[in-house]
VOPAGU-2260 file (C-alpha; in pm, 1 decimal, decimal comma):
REM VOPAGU-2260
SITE   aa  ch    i         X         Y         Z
SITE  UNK   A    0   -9108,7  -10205,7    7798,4
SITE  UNK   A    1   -9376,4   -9989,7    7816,5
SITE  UNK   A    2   -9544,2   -9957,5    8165,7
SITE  UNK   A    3   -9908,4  -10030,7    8162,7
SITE  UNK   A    4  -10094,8   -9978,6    8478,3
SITE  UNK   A    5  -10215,2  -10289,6    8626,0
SITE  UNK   A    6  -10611,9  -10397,9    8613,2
SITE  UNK   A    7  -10736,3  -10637,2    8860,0
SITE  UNK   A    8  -10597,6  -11008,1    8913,5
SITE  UNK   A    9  -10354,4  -11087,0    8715,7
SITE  UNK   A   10  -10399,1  -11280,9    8417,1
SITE  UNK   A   11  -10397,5  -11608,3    8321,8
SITE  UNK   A   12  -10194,1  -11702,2    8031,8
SITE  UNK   A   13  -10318,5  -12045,1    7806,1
SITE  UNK   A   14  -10021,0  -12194,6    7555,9
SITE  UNK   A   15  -10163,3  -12295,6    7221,1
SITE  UNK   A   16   -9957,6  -12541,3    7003,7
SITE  UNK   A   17   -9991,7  -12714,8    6703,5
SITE  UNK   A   18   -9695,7  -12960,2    6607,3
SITE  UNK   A   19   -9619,4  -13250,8    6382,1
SITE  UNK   A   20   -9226,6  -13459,6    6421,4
SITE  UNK   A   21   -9061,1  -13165,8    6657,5
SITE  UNK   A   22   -8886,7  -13389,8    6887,3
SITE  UNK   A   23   -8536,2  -13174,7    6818,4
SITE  UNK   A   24   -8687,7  -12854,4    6939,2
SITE  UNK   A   25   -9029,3  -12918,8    7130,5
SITE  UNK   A   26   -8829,9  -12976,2    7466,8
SITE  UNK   A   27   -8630,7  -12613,9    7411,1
SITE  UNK   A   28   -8939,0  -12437,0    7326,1
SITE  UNK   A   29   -9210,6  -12540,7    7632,6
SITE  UNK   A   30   -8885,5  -12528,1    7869,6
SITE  UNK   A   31   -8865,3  -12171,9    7793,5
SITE  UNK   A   32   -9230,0  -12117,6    7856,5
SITE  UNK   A   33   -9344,2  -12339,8    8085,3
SITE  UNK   A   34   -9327,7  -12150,7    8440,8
SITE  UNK   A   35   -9488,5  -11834,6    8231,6
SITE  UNK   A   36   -9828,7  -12036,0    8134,0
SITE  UNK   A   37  -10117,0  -12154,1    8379,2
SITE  UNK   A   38  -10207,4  -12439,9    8134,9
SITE  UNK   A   39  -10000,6  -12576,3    7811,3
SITE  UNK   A   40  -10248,5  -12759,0    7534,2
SITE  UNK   A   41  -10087,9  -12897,4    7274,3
SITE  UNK   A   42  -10244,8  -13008,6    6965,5
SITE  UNK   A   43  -10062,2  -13294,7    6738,3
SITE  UNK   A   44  -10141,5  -13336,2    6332,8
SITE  UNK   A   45   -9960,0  -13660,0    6297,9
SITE  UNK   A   46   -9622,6  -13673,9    6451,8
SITE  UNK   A   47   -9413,3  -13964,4    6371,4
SITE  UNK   A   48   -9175,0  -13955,1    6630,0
SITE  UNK   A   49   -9128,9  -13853,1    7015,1
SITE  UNK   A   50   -9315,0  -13531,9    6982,8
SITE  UNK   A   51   -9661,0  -13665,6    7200,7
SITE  UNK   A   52   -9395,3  -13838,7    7457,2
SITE  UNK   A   53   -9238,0  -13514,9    7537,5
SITE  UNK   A   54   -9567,1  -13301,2    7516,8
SITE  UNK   A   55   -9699,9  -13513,4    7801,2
SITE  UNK   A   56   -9448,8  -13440,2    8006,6
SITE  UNK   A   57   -9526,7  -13114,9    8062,8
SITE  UNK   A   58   -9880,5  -13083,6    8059,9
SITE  UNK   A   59  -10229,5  -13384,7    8005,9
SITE  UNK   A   60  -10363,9  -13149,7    7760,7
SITE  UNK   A   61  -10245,4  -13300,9    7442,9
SITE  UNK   A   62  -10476,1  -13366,5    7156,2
SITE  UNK   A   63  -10473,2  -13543,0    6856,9
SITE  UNK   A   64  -10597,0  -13346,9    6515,5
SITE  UNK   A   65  -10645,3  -13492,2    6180,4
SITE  UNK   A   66  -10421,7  -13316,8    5924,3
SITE  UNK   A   67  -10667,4  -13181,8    5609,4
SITE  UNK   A   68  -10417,4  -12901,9    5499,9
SITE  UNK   A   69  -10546,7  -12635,5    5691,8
SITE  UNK   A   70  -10346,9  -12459,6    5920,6
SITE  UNK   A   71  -10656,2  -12263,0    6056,9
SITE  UNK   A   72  -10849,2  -12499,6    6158,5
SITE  UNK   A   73  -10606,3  -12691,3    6371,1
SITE  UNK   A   74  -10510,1  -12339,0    6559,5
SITE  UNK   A   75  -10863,7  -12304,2    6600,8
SITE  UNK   A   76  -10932,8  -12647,3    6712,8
SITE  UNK   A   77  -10624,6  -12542,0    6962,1
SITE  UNK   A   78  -10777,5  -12218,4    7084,3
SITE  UNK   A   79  -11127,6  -12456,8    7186,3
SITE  UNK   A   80  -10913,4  -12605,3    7436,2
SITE  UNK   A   81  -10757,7  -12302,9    7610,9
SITE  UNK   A   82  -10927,1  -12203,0    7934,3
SITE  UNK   A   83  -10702,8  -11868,3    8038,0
SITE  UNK   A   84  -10777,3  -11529,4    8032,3
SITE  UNK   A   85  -10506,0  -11478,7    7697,7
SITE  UNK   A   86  -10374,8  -11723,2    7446,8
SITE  UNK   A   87  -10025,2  -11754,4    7367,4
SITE  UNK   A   88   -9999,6  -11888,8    7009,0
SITE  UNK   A   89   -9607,7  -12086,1    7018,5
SITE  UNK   A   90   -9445,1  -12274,4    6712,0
SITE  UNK   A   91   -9207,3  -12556,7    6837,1
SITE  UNK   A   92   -8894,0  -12416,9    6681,8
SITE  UNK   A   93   -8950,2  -12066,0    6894,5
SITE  UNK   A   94   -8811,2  -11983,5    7238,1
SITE  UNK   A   95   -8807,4  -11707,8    7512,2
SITE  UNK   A   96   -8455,2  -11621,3    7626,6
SITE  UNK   A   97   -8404,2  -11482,1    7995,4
SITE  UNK   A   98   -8388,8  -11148,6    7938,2
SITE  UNK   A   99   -8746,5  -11174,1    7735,8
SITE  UNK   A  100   -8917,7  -11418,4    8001,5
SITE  UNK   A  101   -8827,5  -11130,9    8259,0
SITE  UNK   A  102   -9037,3  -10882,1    8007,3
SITE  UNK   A  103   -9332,8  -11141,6    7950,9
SITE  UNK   A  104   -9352,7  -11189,2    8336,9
SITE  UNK   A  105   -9432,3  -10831,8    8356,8
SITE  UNK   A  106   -9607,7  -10787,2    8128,6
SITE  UNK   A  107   -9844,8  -11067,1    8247,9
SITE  UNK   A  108   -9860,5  -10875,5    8555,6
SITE  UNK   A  109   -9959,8  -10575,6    8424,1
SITE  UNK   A  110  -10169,3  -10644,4    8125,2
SITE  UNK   A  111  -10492,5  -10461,7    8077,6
SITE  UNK   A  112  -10810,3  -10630,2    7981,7
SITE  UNK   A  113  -10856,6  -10367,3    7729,1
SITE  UNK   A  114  -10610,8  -10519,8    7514,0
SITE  UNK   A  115  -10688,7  -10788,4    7273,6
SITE  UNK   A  116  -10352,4  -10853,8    7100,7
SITE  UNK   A  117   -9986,7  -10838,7    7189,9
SITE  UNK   A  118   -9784,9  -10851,1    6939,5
SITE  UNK   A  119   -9375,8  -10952,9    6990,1
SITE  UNK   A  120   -9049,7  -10922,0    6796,2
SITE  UNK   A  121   -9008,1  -11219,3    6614,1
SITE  UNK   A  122   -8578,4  -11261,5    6582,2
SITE  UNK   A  123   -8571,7  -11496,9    6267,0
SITE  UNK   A  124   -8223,5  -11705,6    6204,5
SITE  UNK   A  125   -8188,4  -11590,5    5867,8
SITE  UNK   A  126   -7905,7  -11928,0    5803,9
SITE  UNK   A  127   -8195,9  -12177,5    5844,0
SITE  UNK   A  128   -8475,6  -11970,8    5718,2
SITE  UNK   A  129   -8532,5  -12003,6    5352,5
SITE  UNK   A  130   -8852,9  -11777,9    5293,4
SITE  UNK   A  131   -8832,3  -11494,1    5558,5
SITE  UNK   A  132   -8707,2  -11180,5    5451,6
SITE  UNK   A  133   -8694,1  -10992,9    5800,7
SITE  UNK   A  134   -8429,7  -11109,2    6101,9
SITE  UNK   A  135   -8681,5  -10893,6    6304,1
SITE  UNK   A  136   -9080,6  -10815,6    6242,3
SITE  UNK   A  137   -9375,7  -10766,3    6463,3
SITE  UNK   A  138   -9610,5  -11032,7    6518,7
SITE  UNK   A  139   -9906,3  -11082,6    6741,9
SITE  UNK   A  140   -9877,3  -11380,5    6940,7
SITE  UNK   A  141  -10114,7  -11345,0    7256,9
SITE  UNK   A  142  -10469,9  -11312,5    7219,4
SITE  UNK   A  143  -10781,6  -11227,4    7431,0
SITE  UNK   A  144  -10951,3  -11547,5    7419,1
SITE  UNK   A  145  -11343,0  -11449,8    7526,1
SITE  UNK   A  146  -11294,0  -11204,7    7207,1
SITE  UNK   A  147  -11367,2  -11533,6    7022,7
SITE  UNK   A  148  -11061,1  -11545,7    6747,1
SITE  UNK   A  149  -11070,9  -11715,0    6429,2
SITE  UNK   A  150  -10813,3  -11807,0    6245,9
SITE  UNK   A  151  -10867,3  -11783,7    5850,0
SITE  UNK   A  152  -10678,6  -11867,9    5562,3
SITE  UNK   A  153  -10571,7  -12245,1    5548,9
SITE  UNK   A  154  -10234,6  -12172,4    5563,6
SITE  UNK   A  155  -10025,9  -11847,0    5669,4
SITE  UNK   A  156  -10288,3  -11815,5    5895,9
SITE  UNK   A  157  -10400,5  -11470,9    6014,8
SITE  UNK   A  158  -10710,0  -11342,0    6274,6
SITE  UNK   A  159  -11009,7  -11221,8    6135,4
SITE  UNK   A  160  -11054,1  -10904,3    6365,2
SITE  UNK   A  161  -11021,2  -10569,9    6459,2
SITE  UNK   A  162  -10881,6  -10520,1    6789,8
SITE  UNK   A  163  -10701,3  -10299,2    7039,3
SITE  UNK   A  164  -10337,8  -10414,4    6945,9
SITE  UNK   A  165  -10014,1  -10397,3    7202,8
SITE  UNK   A  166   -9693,3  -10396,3    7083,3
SITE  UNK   A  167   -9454,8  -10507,7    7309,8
SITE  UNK   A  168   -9055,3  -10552,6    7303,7
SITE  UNK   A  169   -9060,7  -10883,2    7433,3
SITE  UNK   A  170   -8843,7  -11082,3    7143,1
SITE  UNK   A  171   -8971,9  -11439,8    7027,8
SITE  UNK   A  172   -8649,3  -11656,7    6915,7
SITE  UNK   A  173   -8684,6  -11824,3    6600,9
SITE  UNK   A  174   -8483,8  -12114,1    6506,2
SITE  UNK   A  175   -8617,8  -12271,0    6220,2
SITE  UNK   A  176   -8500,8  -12682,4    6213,1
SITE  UNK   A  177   -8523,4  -12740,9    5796,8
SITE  UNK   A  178   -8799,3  -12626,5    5503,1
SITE  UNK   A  179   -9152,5  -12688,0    5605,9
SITE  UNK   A  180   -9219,0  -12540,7    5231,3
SITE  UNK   A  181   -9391,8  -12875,2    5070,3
SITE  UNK   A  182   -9600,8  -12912,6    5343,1
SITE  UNK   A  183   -9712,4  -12546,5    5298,5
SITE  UNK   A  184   -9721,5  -12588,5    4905,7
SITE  UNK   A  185   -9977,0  -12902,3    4976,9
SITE  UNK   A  186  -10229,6  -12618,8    5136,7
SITE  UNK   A  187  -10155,4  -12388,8    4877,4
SITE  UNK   A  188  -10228,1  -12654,2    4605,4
SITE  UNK   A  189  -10546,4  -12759,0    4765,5
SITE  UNK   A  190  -10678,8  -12391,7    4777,7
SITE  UNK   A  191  -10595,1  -12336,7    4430,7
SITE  UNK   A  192  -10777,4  -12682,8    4297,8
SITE  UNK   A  193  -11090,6  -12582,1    4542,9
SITE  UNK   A  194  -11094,5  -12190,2    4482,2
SITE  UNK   A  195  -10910,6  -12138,0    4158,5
SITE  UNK   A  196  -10740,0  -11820,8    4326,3
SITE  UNK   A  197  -10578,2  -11753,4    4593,7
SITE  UNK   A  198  -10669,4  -11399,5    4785,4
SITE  UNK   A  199  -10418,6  -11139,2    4740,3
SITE  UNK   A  200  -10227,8  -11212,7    5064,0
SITE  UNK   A  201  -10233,8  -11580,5    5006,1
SITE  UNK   A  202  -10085,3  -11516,0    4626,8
SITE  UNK   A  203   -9803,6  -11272,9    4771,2
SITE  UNK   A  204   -9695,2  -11580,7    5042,5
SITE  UNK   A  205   -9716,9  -11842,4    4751,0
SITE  UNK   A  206   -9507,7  -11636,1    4513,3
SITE  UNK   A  207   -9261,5  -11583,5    4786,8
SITE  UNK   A  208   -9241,4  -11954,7    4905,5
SITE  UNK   A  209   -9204,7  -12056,3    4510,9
SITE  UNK   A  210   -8942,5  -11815,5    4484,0
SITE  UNK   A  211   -8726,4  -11850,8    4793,2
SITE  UNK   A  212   -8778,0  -12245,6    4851,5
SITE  UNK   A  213   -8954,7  -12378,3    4523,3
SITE  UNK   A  214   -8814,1  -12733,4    4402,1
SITE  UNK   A  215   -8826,9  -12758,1    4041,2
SITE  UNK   A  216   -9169,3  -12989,7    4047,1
SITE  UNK   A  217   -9334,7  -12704,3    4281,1
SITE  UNK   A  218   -9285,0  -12490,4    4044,7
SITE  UNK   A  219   -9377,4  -12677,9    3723,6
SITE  UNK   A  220   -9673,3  -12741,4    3917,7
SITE  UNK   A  221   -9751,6  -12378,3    3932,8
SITE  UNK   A  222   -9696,6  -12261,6    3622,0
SITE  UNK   A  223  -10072,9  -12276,7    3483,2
SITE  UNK   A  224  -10207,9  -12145,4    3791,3
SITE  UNK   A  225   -9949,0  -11835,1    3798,7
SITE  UNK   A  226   -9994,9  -11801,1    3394,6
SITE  UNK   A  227  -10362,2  -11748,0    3419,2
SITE  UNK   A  228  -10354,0  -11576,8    3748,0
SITE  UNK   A  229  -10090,8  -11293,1    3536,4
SITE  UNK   A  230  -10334,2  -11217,7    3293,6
SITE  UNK   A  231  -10579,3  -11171,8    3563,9
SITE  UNK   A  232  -10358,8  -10897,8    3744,4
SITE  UNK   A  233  -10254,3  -10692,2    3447,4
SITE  UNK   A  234  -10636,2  -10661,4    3384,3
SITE  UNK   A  235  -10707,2  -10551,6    3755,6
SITE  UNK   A  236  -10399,9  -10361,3    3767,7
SITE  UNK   A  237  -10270,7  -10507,9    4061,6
SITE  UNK   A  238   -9924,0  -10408,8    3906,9
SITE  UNK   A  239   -9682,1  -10508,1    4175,8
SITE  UNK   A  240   -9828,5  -10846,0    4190,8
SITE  UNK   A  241   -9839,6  -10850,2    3862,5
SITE  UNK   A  242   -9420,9  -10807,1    3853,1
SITE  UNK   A  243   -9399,4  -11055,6    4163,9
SITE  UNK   A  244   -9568,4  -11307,4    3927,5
SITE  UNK   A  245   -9325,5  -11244,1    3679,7
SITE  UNK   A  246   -9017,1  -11293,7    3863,1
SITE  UNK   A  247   -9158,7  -11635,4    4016,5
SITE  UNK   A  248   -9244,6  -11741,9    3602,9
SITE  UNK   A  249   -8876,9  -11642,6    3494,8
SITE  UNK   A  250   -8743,8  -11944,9    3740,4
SITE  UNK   A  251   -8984,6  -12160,4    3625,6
SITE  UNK   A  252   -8914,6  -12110,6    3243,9
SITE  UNK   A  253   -8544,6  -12071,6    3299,9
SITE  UNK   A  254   -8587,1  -12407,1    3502,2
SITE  UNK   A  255   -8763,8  -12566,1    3183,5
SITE  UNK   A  256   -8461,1  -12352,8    2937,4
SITE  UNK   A  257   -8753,8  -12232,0    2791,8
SITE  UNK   A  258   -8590,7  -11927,1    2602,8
SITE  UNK   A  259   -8897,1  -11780,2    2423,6
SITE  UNK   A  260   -9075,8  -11763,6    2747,4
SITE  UNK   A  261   -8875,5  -11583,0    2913,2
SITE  UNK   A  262   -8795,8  -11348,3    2625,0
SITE  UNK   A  263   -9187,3  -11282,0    2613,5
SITE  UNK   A  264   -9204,5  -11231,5    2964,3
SITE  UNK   A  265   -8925,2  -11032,8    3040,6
SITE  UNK   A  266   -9054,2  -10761,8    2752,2
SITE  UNK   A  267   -9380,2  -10698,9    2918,1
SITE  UNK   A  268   -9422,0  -10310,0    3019,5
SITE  UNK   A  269   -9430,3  -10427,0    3369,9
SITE  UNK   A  270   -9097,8  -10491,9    3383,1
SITE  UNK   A  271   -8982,2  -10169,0    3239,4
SITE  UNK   A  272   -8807,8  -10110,4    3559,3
SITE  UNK   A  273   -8735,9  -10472,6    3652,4
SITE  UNK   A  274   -8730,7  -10603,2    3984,5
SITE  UNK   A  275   -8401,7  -10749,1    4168,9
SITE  UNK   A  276   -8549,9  -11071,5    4127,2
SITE  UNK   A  277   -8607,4  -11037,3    3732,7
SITE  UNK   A  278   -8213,8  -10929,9    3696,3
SITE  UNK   A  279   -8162,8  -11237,7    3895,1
SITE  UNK   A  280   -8372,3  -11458,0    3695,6
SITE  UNK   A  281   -8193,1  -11332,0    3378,7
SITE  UNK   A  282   -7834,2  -11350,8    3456,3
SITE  UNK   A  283   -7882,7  -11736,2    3578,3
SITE  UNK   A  284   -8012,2  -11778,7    3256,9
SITE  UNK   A  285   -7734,3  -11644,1    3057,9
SITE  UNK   A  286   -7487,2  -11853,5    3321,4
SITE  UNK   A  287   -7703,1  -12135,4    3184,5
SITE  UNK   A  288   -7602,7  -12041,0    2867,3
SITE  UNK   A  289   -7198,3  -11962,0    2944,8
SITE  UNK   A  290   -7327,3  -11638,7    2870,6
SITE  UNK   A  291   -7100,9  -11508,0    3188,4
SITE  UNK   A  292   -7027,3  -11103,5    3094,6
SITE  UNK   A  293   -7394,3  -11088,8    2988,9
SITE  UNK   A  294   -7426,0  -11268,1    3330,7
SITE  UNK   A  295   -7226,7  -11065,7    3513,4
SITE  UNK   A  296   -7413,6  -10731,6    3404,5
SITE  UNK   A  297   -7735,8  -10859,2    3501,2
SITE  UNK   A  298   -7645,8  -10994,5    3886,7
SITE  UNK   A  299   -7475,6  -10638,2    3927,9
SITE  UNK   A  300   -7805,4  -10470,7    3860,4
SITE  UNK   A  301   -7985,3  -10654,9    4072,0
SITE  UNK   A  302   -7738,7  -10575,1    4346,3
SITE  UNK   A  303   -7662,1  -10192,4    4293,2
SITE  UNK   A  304   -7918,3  -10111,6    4093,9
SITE  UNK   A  305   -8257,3  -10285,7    4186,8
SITE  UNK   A  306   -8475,1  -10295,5    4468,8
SITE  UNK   A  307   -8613,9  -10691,0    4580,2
SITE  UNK   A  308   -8987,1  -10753,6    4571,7
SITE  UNK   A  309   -8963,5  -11131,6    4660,6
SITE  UNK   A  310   -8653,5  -11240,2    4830,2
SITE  UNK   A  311   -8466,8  -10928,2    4987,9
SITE  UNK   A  312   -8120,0  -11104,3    4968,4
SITE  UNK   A  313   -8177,1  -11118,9    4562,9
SITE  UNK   A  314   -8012,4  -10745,5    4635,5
SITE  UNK   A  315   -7803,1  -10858,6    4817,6
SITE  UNK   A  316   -7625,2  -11178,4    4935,4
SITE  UNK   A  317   -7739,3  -11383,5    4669,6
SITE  UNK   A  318   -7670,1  -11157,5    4377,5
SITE  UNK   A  319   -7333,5  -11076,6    4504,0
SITE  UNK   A  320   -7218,6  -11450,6    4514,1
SITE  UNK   A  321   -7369,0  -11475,6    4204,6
SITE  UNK   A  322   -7211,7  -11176,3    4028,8
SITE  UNK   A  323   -6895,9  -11309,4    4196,0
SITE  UNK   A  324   -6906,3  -11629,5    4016,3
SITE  UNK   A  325   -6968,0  -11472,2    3673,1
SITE  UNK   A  326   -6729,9  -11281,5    3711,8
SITE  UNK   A  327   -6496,9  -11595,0    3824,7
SITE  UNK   A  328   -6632,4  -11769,5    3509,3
SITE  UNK   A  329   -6575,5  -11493,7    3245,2
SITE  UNK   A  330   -6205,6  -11468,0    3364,4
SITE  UNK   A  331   -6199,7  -11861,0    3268,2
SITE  UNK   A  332   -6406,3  -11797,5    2936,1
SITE  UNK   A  333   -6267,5  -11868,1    2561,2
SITE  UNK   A  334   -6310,7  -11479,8    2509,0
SITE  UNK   A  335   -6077,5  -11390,9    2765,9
SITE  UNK   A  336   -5851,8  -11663,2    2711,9
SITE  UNK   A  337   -5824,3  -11581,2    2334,2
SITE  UNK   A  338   -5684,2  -11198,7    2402,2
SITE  UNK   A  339   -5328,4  -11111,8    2349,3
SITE  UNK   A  340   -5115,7  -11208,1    2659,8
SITE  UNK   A  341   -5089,8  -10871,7    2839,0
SITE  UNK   A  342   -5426,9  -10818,2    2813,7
SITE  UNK   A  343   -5557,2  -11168,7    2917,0
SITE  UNK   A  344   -5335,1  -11101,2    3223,5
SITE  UNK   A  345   -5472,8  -10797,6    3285,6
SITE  UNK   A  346   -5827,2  -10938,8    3264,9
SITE  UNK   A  347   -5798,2  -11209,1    3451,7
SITE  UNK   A  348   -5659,8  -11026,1    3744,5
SITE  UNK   A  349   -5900,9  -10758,9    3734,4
SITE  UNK   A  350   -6204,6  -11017,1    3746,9
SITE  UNK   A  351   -6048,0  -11229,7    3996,0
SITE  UNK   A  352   -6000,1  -10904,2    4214,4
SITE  UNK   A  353   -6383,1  -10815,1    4156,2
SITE  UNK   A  354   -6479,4  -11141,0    4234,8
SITE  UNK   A  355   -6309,0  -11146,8    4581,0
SITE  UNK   A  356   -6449,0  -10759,5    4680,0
SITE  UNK   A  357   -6771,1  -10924,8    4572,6
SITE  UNK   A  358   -6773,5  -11200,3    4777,0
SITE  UNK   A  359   -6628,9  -10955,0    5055,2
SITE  UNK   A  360   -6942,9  -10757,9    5032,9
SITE  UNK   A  361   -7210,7  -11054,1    5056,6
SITE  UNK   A  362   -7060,6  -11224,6    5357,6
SITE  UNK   A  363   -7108,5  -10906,3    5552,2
SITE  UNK   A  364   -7427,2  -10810,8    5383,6
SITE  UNK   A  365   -7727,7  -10827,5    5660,7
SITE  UNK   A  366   -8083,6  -10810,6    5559,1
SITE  UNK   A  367   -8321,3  -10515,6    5681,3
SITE  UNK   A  368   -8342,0  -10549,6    6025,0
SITE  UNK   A  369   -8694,6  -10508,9    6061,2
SITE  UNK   A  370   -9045,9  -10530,4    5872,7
SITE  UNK   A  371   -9224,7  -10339,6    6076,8
């Protein structure tokens, strides 16, 4: 870590949480914390289960918050409540491991005043996780609290500031317990009926949740709203939202086998150079369609030839398991079946073969490492 010389007393460190049914991980998460913080406040939207029970356990300050679909203002409400010099923002799925409660120890002892934010390495389990792209990205998680944070946005909340920012090496474990994404599509909905738009950042996380962890009625849901919101883009030319957009509306239409929509959409000049996630979109259409060379030419664009926008495993994992079962599936397919025998042979071994190497290469396919 990097050695910052020490200012004063040292600081006093205020745990922020907002939680809602996180009876399975709440106990993990303030265990690993709990001897670092001078106060724990914990603020509950609704929980169902033990969650309250095993928040007062370790600490009186636990609050109750009416849920309105805004993350913002419960972290806010949260922050109220902190008295300590800093405030360390903690989801309940998140813990500190040994090695990183030795780092946060020092650091507490040697933070400077003069810093506002620290951010921390945020290790994502990339298994549970169905919208993250990153195993490993920056985040800031303690904050000066007399600078007088806000949160904004009502969901995918960020601070509205500008401050002196540490980054630090101390590594946050993330182990997400199951898809939070309806809840967060509730917000999104909301903003969109309230606002009609969504801000720029707001639009990139929505496209991203539809994509990764959309059910089918979250996406026929958005399919207006995105529709309108394209036409929008191409006349601001906002051009990589634009393609985002148009990978998230290829799922939806090849969800509804709406053919001519996706023809239309996958012809416009934006997608001259498509995206991993418009190759994607197009070979599970022609799956859809037993289509499985046309299939199989498709997935192996978007993994050797096309870089991801959305989801970074649509180059990799996922189009590799999907080009292996095209590949799988055209070895099966009347066409090959109906070539003379030494050549039907030959074809069918050759497919099965790529299919294996395929499969090979997405179980030891990683993700980038880091976002930042």
């Amino acid at each position: 870590m990097k050695v910052l010389e020490r200012y004063g007393c040292e600081m006093r460190f205020s745990l922020c949480m907002i939680v809602k049914n996180e009876e399975a991980v709440l106990r993990d998460c303030l265990d690993s914390l709990k001897e670092l913080m001078d106060e724990i406040i914990i603020v509950d939207t609704g929980s169902t289960d033990r969650t309250k029970e095993i928040a007062a356990e370790y600490t009186p300050y636990v609050y109750d918050f009416e849920w309105v679909n805004d993350f913002a203002a419960a972290r806010n409400f949260a922050f109220s409540k902190a008295t300590g010099d800093y405030i360390y923002s903690a989801d309940a799925d998140e813990y500190l491991d040994e090695e990183n409660k030795v780092k946060f120890k020092a650091l507490k002892k040697v933070l400077m005043p003069e810093v506002e934010i620290v951010q921390m390495i945020y290790v994502t389990e990339q298994i549970n996780h169905p919208t993250e792209n990153f195993a490993k990205d920056l985040r800031p998680k303690l904050f000066k609290r007399l600078r007088e944070f806000t949160w904004i946005d009502p969901i995918h909340e960020t601070i509205n500031t500008s401050p002196i920012v540490f980054d630090s090496d101390i590594e946050v474990c993330h182990r997400p317990q199951g898809d939070h994404s309806n809840r967060d599509f509730a917000v999104f909905e909301r903003i969109i009926e309230e606002r009609g738009t969504l801000s720029d950042r707001l639009l990139t996380m929505y496209l991203r949740e539809l994509y990764k962890a959309g059910s089918e009625e979250a996406l026929d849901r958005a399919r207006e709203f995105l529709e309108r919101t394209l036409m929008a883009l191409k006349q601001k030319g906002k051009e990589l939202l634009a393609r985002q957009t148009i990978a998230v509306l290829l799922k939806i239409y090849r969800q509804a086998d709406d053919g001519v929509a996706i023809l239309r959409t996958a012809l416009q000049e934006e997608v001259t150079m498509p995206s991993a996630e418009v190759c994607m979109e197009l070979g599970y259409f022609f799956m859809k369609k037993e289509e499985y060379e046309e299939a199989s030419k498709w997935f192996y664009r978007a993994a050797f030839d096309c870089e991801s926008e959305i989801d970074i495993a649509s180059s990799g994992t996922s189009a590799l398991m999907a080009l292996a079962l095209s590949c799988r599936k055209y070895a099966k397919s009347p066409r090959i079946r109906a070539l003379p025998k030494d050549e039907y042979e030959y074809e069918t071994i050759r497919l099965m073969e790529k299919a294996a190497e395929y499969e090979h290469m997405a179980r030891h396919w990683k993700p980038q490492e880091t976002g930042f």
